[in-house]
ROZAVEX-843913 format. One line per 5 residues: number of its first residue (from 1); their letters; for each residue x, y, z of C-alpha. Coordinates in nm, 3 decimals. Layout:
# residues N
NUM> a> X/Y/Z | ...
# end
This chain:
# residues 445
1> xxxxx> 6.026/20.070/2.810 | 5.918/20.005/3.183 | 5.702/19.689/3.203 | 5.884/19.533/2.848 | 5.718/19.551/2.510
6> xxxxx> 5.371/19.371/2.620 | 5.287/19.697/2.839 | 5.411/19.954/2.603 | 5.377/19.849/2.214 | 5.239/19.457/2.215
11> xxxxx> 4.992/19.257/2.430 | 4.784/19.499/2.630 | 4.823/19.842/2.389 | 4.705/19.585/2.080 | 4.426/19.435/2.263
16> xxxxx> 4.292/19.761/2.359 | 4.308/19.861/2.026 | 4.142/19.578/1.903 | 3.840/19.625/2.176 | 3.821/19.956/2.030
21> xxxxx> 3.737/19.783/1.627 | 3.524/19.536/1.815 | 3.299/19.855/1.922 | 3.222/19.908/1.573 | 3.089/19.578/1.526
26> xxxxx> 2.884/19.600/1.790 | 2.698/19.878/1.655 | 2.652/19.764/1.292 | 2.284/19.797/1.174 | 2.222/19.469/1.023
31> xxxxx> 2.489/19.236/1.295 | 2.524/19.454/1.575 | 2.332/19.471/1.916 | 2.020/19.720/1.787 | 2.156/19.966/1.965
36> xxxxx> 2.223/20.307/1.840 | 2.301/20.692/1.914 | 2.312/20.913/1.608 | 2.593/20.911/1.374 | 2.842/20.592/1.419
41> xxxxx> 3.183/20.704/1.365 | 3.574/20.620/1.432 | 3.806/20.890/1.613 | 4.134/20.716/1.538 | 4.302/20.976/1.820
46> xxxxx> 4.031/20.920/2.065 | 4.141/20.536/2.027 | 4.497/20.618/2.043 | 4.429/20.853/2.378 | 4.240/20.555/2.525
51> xxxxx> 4.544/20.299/2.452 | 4.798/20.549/2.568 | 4.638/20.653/2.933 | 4.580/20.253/2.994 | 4.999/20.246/2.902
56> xxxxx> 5.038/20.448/3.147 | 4.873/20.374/3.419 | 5.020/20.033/3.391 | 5.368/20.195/3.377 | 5.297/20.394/3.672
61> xxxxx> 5.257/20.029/3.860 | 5.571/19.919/3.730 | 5.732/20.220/3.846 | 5.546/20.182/4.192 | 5.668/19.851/4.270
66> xxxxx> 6.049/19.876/4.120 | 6.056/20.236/4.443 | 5.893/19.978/4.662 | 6.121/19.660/4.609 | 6.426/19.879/4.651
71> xxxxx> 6.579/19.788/4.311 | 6.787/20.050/4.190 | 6.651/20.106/3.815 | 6.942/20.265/3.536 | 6.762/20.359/3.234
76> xxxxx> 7.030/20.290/2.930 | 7.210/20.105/2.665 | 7.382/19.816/2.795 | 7.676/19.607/2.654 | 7.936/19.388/2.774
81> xxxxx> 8.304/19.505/2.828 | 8.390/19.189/2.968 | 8.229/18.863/3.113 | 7.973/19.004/3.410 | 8.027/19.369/3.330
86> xxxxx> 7.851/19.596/3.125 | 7.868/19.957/3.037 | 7.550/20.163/3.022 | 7.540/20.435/2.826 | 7.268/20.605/2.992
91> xxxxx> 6.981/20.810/2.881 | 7.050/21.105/3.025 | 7.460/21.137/2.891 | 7.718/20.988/3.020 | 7.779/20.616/3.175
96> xxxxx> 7.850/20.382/3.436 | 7.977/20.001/3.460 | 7.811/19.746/3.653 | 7.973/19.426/3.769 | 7.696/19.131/3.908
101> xxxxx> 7.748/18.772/4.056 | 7.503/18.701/3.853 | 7.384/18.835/3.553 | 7.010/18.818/3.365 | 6.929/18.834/3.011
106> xxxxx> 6.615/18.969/2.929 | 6.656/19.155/2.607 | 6.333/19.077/2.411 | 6.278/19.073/2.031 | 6.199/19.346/1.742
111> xxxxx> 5.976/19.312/1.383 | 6.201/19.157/1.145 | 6.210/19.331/0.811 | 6.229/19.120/0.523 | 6.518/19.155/0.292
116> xxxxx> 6.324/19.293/-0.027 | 6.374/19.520/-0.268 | 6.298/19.873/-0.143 | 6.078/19.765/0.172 | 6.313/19.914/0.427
121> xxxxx> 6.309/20.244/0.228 | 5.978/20.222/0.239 | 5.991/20.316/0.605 | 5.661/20.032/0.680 | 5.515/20.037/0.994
126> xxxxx> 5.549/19.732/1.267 | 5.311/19.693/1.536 | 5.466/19.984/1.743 | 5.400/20.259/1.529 | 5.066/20.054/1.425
131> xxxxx> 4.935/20.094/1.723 | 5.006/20.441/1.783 | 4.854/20.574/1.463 | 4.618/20.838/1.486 | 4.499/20.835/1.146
136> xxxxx> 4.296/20.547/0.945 | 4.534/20.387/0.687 | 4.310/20.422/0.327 | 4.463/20.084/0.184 | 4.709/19.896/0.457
141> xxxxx> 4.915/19.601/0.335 | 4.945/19.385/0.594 | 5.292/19.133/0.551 | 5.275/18.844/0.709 | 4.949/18.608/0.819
146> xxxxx> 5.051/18.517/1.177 | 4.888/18.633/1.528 | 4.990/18.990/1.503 | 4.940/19.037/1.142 | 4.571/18.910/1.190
151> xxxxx> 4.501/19.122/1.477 | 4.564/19.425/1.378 | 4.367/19.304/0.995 | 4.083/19.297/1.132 | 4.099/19.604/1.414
156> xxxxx> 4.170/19.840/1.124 | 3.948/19.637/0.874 | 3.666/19.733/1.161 | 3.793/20.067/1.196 | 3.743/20.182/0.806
161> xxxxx> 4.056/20.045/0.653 | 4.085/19.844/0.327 | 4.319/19.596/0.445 | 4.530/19.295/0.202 | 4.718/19.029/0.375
166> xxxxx> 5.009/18.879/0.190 | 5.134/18.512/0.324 | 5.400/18.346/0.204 | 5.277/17.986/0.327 | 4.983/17.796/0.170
171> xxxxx> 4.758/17.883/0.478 | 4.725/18.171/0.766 | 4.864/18.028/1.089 | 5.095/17.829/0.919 | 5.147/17.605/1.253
176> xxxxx> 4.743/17.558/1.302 | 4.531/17.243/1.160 | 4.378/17.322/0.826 | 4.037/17.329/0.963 | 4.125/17.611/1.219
181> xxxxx> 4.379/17.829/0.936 | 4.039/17.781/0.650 | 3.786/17.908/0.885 | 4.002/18.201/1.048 | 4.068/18.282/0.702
186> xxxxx> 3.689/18.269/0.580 | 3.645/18.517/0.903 | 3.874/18.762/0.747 | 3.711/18.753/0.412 | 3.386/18.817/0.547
191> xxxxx> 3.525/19.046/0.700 | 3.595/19.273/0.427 | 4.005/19.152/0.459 | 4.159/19.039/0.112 | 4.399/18.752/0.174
196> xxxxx> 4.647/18.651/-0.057 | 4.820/18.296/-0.004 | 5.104/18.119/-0.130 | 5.215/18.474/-0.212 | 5.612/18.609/-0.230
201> xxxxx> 5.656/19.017/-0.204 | 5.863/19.076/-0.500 | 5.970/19.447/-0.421 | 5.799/19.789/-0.277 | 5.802/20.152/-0.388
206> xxxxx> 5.720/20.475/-0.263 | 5.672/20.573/0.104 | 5.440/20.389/0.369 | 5.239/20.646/0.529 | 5.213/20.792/0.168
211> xxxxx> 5.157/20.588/-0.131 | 5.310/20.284/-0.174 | 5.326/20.046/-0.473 | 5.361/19.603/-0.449 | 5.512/19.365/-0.646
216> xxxxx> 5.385/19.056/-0.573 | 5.436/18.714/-0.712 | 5.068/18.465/-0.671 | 5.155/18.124/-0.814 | 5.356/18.187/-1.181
221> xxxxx> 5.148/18.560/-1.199 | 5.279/18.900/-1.088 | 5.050/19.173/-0.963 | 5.059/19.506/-0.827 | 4.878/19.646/-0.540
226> xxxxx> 4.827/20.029/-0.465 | 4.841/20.119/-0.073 | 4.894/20.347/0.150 | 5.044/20.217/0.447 | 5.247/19.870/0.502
231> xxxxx> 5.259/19.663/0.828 | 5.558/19.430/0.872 | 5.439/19.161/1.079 | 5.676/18.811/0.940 | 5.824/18.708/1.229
236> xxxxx> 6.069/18.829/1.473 | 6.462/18.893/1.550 | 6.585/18.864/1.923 | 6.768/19.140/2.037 | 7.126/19.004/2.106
241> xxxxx> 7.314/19.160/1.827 | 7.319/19.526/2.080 | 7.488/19.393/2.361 | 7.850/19.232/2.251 | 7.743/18.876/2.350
246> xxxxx> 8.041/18.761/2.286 | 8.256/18.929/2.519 | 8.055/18.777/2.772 | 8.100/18.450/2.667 | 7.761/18.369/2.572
251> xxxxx> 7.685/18.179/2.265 | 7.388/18.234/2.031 | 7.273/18.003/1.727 | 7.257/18.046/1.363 | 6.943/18.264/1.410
256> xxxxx> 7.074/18.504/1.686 | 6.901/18.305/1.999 | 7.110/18.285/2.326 | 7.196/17.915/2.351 | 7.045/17.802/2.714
261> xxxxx> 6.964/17.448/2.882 | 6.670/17.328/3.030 | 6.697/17.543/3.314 | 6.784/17.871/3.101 | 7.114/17.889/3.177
266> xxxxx> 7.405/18.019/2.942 | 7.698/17.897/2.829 | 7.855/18.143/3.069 | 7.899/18.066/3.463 | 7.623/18.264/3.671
271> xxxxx> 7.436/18.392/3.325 | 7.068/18.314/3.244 | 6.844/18.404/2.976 | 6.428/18.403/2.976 | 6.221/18.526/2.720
276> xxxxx> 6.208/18.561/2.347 | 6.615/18.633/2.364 | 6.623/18.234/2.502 | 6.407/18.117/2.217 | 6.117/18.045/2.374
281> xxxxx> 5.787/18.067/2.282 | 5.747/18.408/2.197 | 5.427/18.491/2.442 | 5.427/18.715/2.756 | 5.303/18.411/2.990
286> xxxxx> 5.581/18.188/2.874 | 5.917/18.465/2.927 | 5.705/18.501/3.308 | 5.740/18.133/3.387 | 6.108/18.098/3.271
291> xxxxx> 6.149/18.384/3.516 | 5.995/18.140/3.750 | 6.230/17.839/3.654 | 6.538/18.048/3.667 | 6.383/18.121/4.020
296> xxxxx> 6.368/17.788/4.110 | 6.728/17.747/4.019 | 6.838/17.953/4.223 | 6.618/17.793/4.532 | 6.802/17.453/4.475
301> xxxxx> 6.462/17.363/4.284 | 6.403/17.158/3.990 | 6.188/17.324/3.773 | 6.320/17.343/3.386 | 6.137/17.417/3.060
306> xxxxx> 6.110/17.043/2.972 | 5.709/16.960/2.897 | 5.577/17.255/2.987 | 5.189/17.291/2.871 | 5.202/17.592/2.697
311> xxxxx> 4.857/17.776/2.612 | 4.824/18.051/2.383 | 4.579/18.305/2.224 | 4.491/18.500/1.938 | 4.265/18.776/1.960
316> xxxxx> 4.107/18.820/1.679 | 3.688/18.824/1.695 | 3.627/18.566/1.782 | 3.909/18.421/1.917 | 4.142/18.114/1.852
321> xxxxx> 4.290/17.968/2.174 | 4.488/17.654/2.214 | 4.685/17.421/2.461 | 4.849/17.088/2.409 | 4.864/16.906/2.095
326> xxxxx> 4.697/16.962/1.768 | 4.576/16.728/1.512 | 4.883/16.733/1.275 | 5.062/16.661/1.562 | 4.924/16.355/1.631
331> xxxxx> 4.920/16.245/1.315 | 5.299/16.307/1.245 | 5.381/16.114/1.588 | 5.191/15.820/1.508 | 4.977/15.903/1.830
336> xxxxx> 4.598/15.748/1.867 | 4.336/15.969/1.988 | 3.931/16.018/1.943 | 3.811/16.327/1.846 | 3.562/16.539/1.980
341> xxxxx> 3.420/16.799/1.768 | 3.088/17.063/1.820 | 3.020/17.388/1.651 | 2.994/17.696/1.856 | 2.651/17.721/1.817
346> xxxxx> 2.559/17.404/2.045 | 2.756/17.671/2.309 | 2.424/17.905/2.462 | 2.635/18.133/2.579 | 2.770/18.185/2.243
351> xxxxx> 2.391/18.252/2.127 | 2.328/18.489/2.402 | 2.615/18.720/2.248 | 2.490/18.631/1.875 | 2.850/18.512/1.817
356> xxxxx> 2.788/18.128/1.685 | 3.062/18.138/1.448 | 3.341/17.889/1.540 | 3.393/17.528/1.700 | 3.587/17.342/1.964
361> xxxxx> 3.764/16.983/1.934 | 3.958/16.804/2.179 | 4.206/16.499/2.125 | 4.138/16.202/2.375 | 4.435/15.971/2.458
366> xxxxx> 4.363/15.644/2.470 | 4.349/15.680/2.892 | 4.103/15.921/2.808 | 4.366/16.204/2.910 | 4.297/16.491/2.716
371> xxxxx> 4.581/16.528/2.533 | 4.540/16.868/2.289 | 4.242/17.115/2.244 | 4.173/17.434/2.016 | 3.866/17.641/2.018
376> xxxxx> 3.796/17.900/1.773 | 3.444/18.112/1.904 | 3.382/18.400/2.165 | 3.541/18.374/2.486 | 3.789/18.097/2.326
381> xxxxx> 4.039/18.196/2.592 | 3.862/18.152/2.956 | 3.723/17.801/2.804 | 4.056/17.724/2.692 | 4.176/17.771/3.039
386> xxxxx> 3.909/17.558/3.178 | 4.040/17.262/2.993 | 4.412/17.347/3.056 | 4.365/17.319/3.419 | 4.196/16.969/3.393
391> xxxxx> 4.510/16.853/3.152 | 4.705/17.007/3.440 | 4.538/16.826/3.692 | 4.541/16.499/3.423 | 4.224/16.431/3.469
396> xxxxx> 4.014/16.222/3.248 | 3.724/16.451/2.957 | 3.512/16.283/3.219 | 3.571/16.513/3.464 | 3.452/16.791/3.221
401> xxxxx> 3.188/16.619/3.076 | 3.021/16.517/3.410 | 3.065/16.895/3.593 | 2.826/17.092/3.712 | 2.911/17.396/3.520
406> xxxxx> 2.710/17.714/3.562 | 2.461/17.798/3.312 | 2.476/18.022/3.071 | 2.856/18.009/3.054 | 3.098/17.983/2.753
411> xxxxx> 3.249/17.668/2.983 | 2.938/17.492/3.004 | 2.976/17.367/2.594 | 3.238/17.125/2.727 | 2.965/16.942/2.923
416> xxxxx> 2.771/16.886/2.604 | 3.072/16.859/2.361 | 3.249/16.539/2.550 | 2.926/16.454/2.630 | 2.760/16.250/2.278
421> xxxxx> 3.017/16.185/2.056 | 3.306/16.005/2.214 | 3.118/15.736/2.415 | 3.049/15.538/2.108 | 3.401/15.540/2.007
426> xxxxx> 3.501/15.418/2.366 | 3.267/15.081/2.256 | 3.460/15.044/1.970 | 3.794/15.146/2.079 | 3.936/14.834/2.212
431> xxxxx> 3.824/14.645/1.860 | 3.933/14.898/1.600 | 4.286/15.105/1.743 | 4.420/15.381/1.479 | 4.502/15.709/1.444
436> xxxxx> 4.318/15.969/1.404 | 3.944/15.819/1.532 | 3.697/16.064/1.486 | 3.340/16.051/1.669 | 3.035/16.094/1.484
441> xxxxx> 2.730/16.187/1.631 | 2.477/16.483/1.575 | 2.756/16.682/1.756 | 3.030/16.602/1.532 | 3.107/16.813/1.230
# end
């Protein structure tokens, strides 16, 4: 796939999608805009057409710049005959070897598929053939209640699906503070999305695509649900068991990730690896800078994957966006910090759009460093940013809260959100030290 999985079957194809569902929202006769034209329906092809001509004009760029930089692309299977060779078995019969100086592993990850009882017969869908369909699934079963599993939920939820989410854990976004994981998963609800938590898939029958049939285990019951399509979406598996690893001499660990140090390299001479084959964090923005650190290793520079502040998004509507630490966090590391707290609705922008659902808190350090913040509400991910640079920059939530920020923007809440709430806590700050402070003021909640 020219351009890796985030061009072709993740990031950008999903989002589309998803813009697509958020159409339908828009036009709703009791929440939408007021504005109408006739007969509101869904052409699932139409959506698919859009999603595939953005694919490829994206490829096409890909494609431009590889002719332009000179690189000689081989489209193929590649594994290792011996350390620094491969052999590609390329896509149009036949191969070649190649022999580098240096070599770089960039081999990406696939949908795990949970060992259960007649699910891989079952032929489920993962979010490439999810986002190619060009029908609307009557019941999908969505497995799995992390970023991509909630995405798609609610696109095809919006689209006309039924949709049920089955999560193992106790909570959706396992990794998120309770607050955020209860009030995404109130959003799905009212969305239409049935969520079932705490919940183990016991074993699947019949065909997705079809008619399909789940066992499922909720607490010390057993139920079964009638669907007609399944999503896989419970995690990932890199994609280092192709390539004969070991006749490289690269080492992996117990779950299949190349082993690297802080500046990505193998346990082989003159072999890196970046990306979710490395075991980083599996986001698009995160394999580009460890292309950058490798970079820098190669310049005689010292950049490494130690402390990076790593952002990250989930688009569902509205959107969850993050950076730095969270609550739990904190908590578990014995770290002090005030919070600040405000409901999306203090945000004008946010009523301009008639999307007040949502909040934003930040964790102050006691240098009044910000030191983690999540906000769940529309345009989550440009005032996420916002912050990130100023925790970049370490500035003080002075800086923020004293800006001049242009009116109406989704930015400007963090003028009036570290604005109340935390300068009574810096009175009492010096006289009362603990963890976990929390401000309250009329902006608190």
């Amino acid at each position: 796939m020219i351009g890796g999985s985030c061009v072709n079957v993740a990031c950008l194809p999903s989002k589309n999608v998803i813009y697509s569902a958020k159409a339908i929202s828009l036009v709703d006769p009791e929440t939408g805009l007021g504005v109408t034209r006739g007969q509101i329906g869904v052409d699932m092809a139409g959506v698919a057409r859009r999603k595939r001509r953005m694919v490829k004009e994206v490829i096409d760029m890909h494609l431009a710049n590889f002719k332009a930089s000179g690189i000689e692309l081989v489209m193929g299977e590649a594994r290792f005959t011996e350390p620094q060779t491969v052999e590609v078995m390329l896509n149009g019969g036949g191969s070649r070897y190649f022999r580098g100086e240096r070599v770089f592993l960039a081999l990406g990850s696939r949908a795990t598929i949970p060992d259960v009882p007649g699910l891989a017969a079952a032929q489920p869908m993962t979010h490439v053939e999810a986002l190619d369909l060009e029908r609307l699934p009557e019941h999908l079963i969505v497995l799995g209640g992390g970023y991509v599993g909630l995405e798609l939920a609610q696109a095809m939820r919006r689209l006309g699906s039924r949709v049920t989410i089955i999560q193992r854990e106790k909570q959706l976004l396992e990794r998120e503070d309770d607050d955020i994981a209860a009030a995404v998963e109130q959003l799905m609800r009212d969305n239409g999305v049935d969520v079932l938590l705490q919940s183990e898939l016991m074993n699947v029958n019949g065909r997705s695509g079809d008619r399909v049939k789940v066992r499922v285990r909720d607490g010390a019951a057993e139920k079964i649900l009638d669907g007609s399509d399944i999503l896989v979406a419970a995690g990932r598996t890199p994609n280092t068991d192709r390539i004969d690893l070991a006749k490289a001499g690269v080492d992996v660990d117990a779950r299949g990730y190349v082993r690297v140090n802080e500046r990505l390299q193998t346990s082989a001479a003159n072999v890196w690896a970046v990306g979710d084959c490395a075991g980083s964090p599996q986001f698009t923005h995160v394999g580009a800078d460890d292309s950058r650190v490798v970079l820098s290793d190669l310049d005689g520079g010292n950049r490494t994957t130690c402390g990076r502040l790593i952002p990250y998004c989930l688009f569902i509507d509205p959107e969850l966006a993050h950076v730095g630490m969270t609550e739990a966090e904190a908590k578990e590391k014995s770290i002090s910090y005030r919070l600040a707290k405000q409901p999306m609705s203090f945000v004008l922008r946010a009523r301009t759009l008639s999307e007040t659902r949502g909040f934003a808190k930040a964790l102050i350090g006691t240098d009044d460093r910000i030191l983690g913040f999540t906000v769940f509400g529309a345009e989550a991910s440009e005032i996420m940013t916002v912050v990130e640079t100023a925790m970049l920059g370490r500035l003080p939530y002075t800086a923020l809260r004293d800006a001049i920020i242009a009116h109406p923007t989704a930015a400007e809440g963090l003028v009036t959100m570290f604005a109340g709430p935390l300068i009574d806590a810096e009175r009492k700050a010096a006289k009362a030290p603990a963890v976990a402070r929390q401000a309250t003021s009329r902006q608190a909640v």
